[in-house]
Structures are given as C-alpha cells and as structure tokens.
OpenMM code with the backbone's topology and positions (N, CA, C; nanometers):
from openmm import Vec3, app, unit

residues = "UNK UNK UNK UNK UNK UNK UNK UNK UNK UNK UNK UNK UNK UNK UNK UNK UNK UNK UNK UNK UNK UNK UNK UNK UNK UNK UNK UNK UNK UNK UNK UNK UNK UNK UNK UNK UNK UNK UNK UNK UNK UNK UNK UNK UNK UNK UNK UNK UNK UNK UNK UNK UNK UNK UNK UNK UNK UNK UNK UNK UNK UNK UNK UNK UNK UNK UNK UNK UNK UNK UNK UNK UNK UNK UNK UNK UNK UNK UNK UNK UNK UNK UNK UNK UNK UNK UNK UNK UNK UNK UNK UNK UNK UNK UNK UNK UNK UNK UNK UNK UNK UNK UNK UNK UNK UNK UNK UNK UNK UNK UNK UNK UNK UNK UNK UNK UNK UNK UNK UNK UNK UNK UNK UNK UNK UNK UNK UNK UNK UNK UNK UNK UNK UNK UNK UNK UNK UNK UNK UNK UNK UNK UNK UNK UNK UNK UNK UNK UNK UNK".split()
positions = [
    Vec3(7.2303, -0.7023, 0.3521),
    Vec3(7.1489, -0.6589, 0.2413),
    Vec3(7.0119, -0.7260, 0.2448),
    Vec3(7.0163, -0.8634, 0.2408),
    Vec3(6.9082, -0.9422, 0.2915),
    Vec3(6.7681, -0.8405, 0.3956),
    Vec3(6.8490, -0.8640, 0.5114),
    Vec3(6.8156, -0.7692, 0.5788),
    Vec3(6.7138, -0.6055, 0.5450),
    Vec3(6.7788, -0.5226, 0.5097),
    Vec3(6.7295, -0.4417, 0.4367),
    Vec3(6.6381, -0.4205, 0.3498),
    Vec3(6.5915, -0.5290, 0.3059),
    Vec3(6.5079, -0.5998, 0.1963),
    Vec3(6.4107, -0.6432, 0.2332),
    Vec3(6.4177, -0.7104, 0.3626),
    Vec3(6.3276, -0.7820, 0.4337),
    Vec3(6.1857, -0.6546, 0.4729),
    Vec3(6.2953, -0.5688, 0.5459),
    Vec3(6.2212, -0.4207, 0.6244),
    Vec3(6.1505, -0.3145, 0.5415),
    Vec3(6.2236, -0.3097, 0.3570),
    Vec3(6.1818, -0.2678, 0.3246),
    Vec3(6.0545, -0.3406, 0.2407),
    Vec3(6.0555, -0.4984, 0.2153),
    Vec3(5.8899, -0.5580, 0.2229),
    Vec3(5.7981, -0.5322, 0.3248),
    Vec3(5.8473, -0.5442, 0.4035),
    Vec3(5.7753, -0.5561, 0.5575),
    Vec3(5.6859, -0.3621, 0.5510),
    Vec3(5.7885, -0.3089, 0.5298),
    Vec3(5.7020, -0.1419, 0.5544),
    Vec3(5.6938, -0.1724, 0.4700),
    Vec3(5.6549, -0.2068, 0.3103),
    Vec3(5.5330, -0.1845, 0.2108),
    Vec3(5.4292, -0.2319, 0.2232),
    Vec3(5.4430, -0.3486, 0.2857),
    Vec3(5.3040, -0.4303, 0.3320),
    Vec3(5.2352, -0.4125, 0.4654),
    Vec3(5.2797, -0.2957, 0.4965),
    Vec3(5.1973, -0.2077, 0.6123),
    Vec3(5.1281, -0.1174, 0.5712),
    Vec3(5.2307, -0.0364, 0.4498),
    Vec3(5.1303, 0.0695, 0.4520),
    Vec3(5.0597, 0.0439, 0.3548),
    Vec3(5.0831, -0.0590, 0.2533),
    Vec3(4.9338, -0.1212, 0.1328),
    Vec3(4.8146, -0.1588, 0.2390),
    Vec3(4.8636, -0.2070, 0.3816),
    Vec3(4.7403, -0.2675, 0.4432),
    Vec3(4.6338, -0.1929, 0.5015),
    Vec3(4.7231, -0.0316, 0.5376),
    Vec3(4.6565, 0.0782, 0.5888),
    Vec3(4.6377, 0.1850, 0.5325),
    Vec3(4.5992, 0.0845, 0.4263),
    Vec3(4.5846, 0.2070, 0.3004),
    Vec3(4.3909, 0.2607, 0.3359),
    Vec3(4.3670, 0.3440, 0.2914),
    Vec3(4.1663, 0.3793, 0.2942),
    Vec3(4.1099, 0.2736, 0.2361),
    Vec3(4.1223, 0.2562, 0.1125),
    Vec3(4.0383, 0.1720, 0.0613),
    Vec3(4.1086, 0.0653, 0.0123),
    Vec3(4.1606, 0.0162, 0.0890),
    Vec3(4.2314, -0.1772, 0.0846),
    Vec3(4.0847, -0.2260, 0.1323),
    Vec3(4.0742, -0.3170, 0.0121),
    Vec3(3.9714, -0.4417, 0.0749),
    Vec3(3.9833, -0.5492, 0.1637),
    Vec3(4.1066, -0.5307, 0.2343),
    Vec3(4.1428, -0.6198, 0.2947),
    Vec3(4.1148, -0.5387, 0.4708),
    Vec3(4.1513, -0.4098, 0.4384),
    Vec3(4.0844, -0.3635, 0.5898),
    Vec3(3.9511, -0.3523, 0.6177),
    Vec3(3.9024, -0.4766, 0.7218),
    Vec3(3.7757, -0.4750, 0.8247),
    Vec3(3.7038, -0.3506, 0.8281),
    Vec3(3.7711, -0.2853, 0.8654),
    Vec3(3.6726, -0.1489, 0.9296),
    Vec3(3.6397, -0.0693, 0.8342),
    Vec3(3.6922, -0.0642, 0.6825),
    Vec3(3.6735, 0.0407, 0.5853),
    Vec3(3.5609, -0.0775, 0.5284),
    Vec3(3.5314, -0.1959, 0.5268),
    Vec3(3.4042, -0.2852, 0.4752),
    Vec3(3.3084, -0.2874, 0.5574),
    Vec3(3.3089, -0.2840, 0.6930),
    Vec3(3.2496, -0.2152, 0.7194),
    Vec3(3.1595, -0.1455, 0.7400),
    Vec3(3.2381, -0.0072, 0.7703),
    Vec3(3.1474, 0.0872, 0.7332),
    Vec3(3.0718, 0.0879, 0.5638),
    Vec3(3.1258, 0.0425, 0.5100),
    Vec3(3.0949, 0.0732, 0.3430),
    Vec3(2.9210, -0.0004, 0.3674),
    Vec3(2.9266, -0.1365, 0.4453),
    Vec3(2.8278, -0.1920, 0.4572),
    Vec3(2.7327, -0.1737, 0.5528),
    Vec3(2.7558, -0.0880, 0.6582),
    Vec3(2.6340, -0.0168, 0.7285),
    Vec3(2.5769, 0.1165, 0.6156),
    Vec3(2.6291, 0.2257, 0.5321),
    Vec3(2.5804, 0.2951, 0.4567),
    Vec3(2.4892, 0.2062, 0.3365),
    Vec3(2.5627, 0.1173, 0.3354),
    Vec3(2.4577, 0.0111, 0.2083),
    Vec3(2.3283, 0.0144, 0.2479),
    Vec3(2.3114, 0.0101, 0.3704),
    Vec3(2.1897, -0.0993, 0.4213),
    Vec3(2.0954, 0.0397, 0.5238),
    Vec3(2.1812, 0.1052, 0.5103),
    Vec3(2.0379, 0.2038, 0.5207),
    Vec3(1.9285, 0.1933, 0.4268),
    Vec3(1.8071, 0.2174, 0.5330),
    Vec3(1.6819, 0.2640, 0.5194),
    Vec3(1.6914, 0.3838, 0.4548),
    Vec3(1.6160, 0.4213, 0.3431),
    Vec3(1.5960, 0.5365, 0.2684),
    Vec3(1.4657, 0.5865, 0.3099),
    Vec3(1.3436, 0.6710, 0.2007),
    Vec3(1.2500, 0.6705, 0.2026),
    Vec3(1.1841, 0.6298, 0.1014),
    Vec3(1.2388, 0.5460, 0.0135),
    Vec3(1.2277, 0.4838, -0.1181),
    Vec3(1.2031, 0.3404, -0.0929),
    Vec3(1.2649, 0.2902, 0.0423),
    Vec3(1.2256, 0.1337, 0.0775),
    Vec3(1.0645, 0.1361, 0.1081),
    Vec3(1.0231, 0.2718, 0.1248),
    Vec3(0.8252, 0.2435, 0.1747),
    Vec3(0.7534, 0.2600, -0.0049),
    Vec3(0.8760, 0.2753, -0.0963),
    Vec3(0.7694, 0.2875, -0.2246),
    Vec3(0.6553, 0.2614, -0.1869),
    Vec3(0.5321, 0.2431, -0.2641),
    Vec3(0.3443, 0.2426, -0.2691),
    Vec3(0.2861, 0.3388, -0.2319),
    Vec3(0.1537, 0.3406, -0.2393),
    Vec3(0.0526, 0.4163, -0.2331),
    Vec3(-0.0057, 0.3972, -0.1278),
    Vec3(-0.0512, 0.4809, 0.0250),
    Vec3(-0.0803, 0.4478, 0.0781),
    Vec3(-0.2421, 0.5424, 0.1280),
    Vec3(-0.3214, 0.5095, 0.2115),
    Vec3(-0.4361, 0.5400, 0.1838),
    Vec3(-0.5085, 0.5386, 0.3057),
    Vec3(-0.6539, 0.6290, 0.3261),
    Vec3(-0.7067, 0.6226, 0.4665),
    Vec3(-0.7589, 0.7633, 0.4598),
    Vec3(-0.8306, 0.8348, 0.6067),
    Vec3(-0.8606, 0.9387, 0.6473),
    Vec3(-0.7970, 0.9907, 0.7164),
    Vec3(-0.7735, 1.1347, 0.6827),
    Vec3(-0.6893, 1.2564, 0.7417),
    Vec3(-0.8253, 1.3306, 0.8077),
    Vec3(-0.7470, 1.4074, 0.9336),
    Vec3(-0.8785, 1.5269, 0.9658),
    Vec3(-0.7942, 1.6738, 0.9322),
    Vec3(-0.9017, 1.6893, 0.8871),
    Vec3(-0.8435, 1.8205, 0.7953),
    Vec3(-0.9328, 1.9497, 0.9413),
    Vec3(-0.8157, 2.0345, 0.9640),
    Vec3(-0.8298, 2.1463, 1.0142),
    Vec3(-0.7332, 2.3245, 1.0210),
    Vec3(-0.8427, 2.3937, 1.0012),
    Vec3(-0.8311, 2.5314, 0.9965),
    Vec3(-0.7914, 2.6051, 1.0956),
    Vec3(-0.6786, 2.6554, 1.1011),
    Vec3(-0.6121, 2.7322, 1.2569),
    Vec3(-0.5979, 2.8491, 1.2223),
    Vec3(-0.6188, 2.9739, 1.2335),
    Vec3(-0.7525, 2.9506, 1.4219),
    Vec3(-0.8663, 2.8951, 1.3398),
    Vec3(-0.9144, 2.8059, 1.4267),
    Vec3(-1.0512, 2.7027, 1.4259),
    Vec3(-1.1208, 2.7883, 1.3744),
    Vec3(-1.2112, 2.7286, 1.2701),
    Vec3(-1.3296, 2.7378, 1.1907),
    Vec3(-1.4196, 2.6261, 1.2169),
    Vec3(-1.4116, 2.5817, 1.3507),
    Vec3(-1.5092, 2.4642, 1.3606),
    Vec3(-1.4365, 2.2975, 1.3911),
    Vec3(-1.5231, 2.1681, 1.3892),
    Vec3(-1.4502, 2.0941, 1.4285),
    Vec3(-1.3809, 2.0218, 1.3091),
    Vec3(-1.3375, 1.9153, 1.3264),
    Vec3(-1.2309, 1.8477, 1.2004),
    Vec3(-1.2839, 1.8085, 1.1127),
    Vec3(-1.2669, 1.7914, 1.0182),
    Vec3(-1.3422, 1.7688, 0.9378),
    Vec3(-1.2657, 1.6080, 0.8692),
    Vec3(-1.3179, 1.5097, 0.8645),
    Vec3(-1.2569, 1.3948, 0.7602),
    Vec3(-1.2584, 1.4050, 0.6465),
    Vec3(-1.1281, 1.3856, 0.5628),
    Vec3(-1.1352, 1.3972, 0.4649),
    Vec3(-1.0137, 1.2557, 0.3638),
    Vec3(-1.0819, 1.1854, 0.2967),
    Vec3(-0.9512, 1.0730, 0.2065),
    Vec3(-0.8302, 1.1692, 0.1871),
    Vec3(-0.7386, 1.0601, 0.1838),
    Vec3(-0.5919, 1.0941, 0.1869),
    Vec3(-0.5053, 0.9887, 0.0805),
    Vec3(-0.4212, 1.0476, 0.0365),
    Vec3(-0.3306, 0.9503, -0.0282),
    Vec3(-0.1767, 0.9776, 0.0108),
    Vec3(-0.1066, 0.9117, 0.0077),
    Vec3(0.0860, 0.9398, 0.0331),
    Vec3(0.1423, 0.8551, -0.0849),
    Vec3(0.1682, 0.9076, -0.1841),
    Vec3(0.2282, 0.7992, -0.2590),
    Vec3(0.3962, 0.8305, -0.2428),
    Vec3(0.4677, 0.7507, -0.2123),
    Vec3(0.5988, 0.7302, -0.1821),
    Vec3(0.6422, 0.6517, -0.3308),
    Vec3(0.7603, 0.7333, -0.3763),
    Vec3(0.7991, 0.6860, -0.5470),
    Vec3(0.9572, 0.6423, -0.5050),
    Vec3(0.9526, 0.5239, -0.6186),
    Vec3(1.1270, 0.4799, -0.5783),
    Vec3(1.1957, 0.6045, -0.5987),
    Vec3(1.1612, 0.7104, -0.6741),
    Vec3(1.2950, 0.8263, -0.6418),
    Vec3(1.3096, 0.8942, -0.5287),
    Vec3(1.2436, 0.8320, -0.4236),
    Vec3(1.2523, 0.9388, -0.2931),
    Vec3(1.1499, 1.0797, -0.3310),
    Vec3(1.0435, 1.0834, -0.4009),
    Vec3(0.9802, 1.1899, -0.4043),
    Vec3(0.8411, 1.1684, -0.3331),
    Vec3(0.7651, 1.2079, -0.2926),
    Vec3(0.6375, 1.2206, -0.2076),
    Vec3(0.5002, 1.2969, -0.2315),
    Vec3(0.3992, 1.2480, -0.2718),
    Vec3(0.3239, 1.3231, -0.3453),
    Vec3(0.1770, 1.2812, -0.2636),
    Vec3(0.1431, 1.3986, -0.1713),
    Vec3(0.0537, 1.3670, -0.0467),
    Vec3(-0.1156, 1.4822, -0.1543),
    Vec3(-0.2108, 1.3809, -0.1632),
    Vec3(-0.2686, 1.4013, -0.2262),
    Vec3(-0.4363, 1.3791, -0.1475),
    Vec3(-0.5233, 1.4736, -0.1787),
    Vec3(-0.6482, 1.5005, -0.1056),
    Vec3(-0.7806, 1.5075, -0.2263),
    Vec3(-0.9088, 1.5156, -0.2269),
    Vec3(-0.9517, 1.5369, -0.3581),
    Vec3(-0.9608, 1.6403, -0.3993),
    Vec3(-0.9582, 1.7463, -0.3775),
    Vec3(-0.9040, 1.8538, -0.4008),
    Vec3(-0.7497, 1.9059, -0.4498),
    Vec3(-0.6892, 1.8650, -0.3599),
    Vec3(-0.5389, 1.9036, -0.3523),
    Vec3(-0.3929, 1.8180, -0.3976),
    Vec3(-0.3091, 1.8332, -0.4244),
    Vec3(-0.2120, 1.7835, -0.4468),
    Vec3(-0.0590, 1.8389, -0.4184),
    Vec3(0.0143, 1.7806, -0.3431),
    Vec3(0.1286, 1.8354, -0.3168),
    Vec3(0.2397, 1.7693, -0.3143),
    Vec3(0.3673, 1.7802, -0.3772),
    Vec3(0.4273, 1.6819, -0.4635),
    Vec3(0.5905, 1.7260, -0.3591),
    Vec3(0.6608, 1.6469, -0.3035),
    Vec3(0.7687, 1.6414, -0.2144),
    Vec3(0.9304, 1.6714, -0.2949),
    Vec3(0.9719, 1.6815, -0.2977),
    Vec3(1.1281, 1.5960, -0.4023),
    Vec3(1.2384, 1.6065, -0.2635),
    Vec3(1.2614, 1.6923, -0.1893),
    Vec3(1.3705, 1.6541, -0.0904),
    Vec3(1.2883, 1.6262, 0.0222),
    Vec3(1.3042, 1.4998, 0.0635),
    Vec3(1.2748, 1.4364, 0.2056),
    Vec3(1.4108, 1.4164, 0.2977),
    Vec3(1.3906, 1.4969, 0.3995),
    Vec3(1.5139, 1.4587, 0.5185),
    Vec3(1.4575, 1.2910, 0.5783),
    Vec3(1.5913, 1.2345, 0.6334),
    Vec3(1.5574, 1.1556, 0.7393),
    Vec3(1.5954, 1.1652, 0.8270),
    Vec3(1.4849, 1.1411, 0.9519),
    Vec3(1.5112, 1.1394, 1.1152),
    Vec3(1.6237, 0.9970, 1.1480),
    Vec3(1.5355, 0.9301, 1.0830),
    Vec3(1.6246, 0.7654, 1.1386),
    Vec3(1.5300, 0.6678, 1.0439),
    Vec3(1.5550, 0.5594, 1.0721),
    Vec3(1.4952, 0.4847, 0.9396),
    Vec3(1.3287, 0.4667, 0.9445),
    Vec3(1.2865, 0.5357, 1.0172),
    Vec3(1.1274, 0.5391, 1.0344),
    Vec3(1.0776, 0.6571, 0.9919),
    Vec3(1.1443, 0.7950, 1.0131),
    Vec3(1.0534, 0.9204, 1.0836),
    Vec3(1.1216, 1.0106, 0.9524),
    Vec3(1.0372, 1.0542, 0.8918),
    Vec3(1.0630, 1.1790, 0.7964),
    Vec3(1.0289, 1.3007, 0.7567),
    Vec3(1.0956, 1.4101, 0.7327),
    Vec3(1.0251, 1.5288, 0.7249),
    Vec3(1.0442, 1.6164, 0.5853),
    Vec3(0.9777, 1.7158, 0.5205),
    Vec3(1.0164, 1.8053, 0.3981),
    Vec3(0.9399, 1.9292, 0.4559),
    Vec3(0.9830, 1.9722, 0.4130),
    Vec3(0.9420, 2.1293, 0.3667),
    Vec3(0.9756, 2.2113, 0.2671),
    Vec3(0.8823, 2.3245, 0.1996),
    Vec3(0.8920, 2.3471, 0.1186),
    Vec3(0.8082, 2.4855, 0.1017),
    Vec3(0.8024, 2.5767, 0.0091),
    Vec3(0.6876, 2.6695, -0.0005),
    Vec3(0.6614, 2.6548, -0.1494),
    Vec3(0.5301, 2.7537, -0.1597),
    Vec3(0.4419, 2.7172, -0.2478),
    Vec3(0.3465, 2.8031, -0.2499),
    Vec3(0.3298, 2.8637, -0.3285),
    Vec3(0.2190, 2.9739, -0.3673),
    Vec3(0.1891, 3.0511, -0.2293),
    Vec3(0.3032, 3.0813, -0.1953),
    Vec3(0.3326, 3.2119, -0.0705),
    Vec3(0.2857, 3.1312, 0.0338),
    Vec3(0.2720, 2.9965, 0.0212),
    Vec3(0.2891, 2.9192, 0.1758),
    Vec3(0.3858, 2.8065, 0.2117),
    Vec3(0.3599, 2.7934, 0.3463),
    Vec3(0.5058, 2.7168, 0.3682),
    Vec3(0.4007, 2.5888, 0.4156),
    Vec3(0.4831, 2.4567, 0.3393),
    Vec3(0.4179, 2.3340, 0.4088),
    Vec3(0.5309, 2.2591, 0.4405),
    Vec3(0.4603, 2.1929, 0.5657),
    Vec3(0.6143, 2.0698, 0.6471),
    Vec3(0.5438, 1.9781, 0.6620),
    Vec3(0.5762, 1.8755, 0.5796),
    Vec3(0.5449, 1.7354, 0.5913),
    Vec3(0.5966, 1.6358, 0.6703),
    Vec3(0.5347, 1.5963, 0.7378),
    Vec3(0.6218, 1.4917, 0.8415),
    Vec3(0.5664, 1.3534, 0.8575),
    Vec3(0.6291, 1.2480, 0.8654),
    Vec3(0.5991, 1.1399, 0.8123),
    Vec3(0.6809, 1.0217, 0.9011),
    Vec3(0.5879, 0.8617, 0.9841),
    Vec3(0.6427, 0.8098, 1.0497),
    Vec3(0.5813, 0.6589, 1.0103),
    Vec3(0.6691, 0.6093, 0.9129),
    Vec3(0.6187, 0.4220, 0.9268),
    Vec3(0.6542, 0.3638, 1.0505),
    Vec3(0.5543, 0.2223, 1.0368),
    Vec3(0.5814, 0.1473, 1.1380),
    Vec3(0.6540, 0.0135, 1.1173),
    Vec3(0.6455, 0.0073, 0.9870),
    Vec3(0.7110, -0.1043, 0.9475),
    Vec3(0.6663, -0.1917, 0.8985),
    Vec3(0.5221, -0.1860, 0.9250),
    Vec3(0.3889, -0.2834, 0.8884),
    Vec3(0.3267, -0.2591, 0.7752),
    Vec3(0.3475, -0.1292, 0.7115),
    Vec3(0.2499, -0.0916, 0.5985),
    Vec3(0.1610, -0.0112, 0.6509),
    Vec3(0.2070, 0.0528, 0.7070),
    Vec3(0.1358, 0.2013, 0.7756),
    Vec3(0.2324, 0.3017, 0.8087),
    Vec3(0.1365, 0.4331, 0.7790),
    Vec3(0.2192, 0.5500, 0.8097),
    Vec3(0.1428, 0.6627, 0.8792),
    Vec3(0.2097, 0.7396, 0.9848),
    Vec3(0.1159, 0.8533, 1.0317),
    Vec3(0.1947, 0.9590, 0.9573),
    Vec3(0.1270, 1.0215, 0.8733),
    Vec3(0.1193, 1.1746, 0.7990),
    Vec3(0.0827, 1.3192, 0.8714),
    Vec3(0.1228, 1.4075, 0.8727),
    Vec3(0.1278, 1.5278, 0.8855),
    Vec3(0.1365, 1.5976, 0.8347),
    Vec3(0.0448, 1.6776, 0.7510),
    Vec3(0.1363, 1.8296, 0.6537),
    Vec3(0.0645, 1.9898, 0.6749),
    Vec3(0.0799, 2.0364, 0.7304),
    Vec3(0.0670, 2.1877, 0.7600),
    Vec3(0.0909, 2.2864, 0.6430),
    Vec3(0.0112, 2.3436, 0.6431),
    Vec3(0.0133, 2.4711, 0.5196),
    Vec3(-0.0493, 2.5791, 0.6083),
    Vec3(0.0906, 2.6492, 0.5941),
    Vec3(0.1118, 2.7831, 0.6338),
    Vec3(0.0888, 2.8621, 0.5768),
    Vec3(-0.0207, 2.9599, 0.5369),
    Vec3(-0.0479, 3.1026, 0.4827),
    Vec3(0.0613, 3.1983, 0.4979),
    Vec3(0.1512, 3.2677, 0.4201),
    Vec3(0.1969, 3.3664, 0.4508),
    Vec3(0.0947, 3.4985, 0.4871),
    Vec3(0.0313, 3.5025, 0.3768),
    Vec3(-0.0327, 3.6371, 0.3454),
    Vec3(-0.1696, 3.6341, 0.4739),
    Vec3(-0.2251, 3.5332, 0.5065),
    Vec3(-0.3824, 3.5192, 0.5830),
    Vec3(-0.3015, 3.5120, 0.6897),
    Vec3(-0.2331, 3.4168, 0.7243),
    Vec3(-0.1908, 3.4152, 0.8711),
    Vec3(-0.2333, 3.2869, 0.8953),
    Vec3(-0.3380, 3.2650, 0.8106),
    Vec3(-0.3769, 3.0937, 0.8856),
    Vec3(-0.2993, 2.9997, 0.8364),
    Vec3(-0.3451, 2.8474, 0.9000),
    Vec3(-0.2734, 2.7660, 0.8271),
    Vec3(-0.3842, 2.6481, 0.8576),
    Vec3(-0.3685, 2.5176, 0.8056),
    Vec3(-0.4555, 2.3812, 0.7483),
    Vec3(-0.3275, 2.3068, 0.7947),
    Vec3(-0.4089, 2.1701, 0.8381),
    Vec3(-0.3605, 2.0937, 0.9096),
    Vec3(-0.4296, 1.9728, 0.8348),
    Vec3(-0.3610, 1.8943, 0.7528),
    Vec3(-0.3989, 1.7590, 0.7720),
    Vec3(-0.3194, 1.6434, 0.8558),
    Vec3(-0.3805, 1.5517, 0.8910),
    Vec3(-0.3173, 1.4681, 1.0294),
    Vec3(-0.3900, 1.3235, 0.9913),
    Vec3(-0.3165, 1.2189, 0.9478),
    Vec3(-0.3716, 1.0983, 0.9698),
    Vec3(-0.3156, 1.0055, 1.0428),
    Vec3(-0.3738, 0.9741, 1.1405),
    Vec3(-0.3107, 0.8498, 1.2373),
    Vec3(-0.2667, 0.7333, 1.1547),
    Vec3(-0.3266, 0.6919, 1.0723),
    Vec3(-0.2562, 0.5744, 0.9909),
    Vec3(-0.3299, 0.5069, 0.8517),
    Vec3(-0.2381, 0.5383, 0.7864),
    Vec3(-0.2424, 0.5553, 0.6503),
    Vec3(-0.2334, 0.4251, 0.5690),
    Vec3(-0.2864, 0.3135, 0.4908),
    Vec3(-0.2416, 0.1536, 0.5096),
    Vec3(-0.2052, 0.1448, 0.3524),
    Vec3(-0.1023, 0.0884, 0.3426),
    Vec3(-0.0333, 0.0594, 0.1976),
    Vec3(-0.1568, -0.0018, 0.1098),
    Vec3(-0.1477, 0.0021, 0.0240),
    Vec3(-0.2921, -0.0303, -0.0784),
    Vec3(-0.2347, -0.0756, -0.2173),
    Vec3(-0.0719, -0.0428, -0.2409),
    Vec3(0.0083, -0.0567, -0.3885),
    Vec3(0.1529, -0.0438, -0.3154),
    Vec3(0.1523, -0.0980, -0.4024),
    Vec3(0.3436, -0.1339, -0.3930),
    Vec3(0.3710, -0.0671, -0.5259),
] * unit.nanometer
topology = app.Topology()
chain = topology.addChain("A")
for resn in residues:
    res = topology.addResidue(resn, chain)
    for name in ("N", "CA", "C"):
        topology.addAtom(name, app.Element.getBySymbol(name[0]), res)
C-alpha cells in the first residue's frame, strides 16, 4: 500500500511540474522573459528633428529641403510632421528592435512610413504618399533625424 502511495505522489509531482504555467519550469520563465524585454516602438518615445528632402515622382525638379519632425508617443503612435503637413501613425509593425514600418491611406492616398533607429538618438525616416487619383507620389527621406525631447 505504502508503495502505491509513493507512485501515486511521485506521478502528481510530475505532472504539477509539467504543468504550462508552473513557476517552477525554466523554460516557461523564460520565454515569459524574452517577450518582457522586447523593444517596442514606444522605447524611442521623443521628438525627433532635422531635414528631410522632399521629392515629387515623376520629378518636378531637384529635392527640395524641407524641416521635419517624428514624434514617437509612449502609445506606440507616430506623428511625422512637416510645416505644412501632418500625418499621424496608430499601427506601427516591427521589423526587429530597430526597423519599423506603417501604412495607411488617407484622403485617396496611400502612405508607408518606414522608420530605422540607431540607438543613439537618431532615426532615418521615410514616408511616401501615394496619389491614387494623379498617379504621383512625394517622397520625404531624412538620413537622420536627432532626438531633441524625450
């Protein structure tokens, strides 16, 4: 009887141990703690700042410089701003913990924002606006963009 008793502690305390979420299994902590510690796009919060060259496809001439802003908000939203213009993000994909992209349309055009920190407090920006209706599209492009606000 002893016996019996023993085997049947013994298989409960196997399968409590291999249970999913026992805190006592390694590999389910884990993983829990590589998803923690991702990079979002909310870790670059601030305002960041610099010159974009703004261009017209098909060409209307050469680039033109123009100020730029990227403000990155702790909610993961993105609001890439020109003096003229303003264009406001809410779903950002991530590539990997550097490289990011959105897209979206907007008054019958399509814009794809793409976006790459370095880690330093800089970012190279990209956002394309696609004309449905003209056919053309605008290109702003800044090689590097330098944090200015947290």
């Amino acid at each position: 009887m002893k016996t019996k008793i023993f085997i049947l502690l013994a298989f409960l305390v196997l399968i409590i141990s291999c249970a999913k979420d026992n805190p006592l299994n390694s590999s389910n902590n884990n993983n829990n703690n590589n998803n923690n510690n991702q990079i979002t796009i909310a870790n670059y919060e601030g305002t960041y700042t610099g010159i974009a060259k703004y261009t017209v496809i098909p060409s209307s001439g050469a680039a033109v410089e123009e100020d730029v802003s990227l403000i990155v908000n702790k909610d993961s939203t993105v609001t890439f701003k020109t003096i003229s213009k303003e264009f406001i993000f809410n779903s950002i994909l991530r590539e990997d913990d550097k490289n990011y992209n959105s897209t979206k349309t907007e008054n019958n055009s399509s814009l794809i924002l793409s976006l790459i920190f370095d880690g330093n407090g800089n970012v190279n920006a990209s956002l394309i606006i696609q004309d449905t209706d003209s056919g053309t599209s605008e290109k702003y492009s800044a090689d590097k963009l330098t944090k200015t606000v947290s």
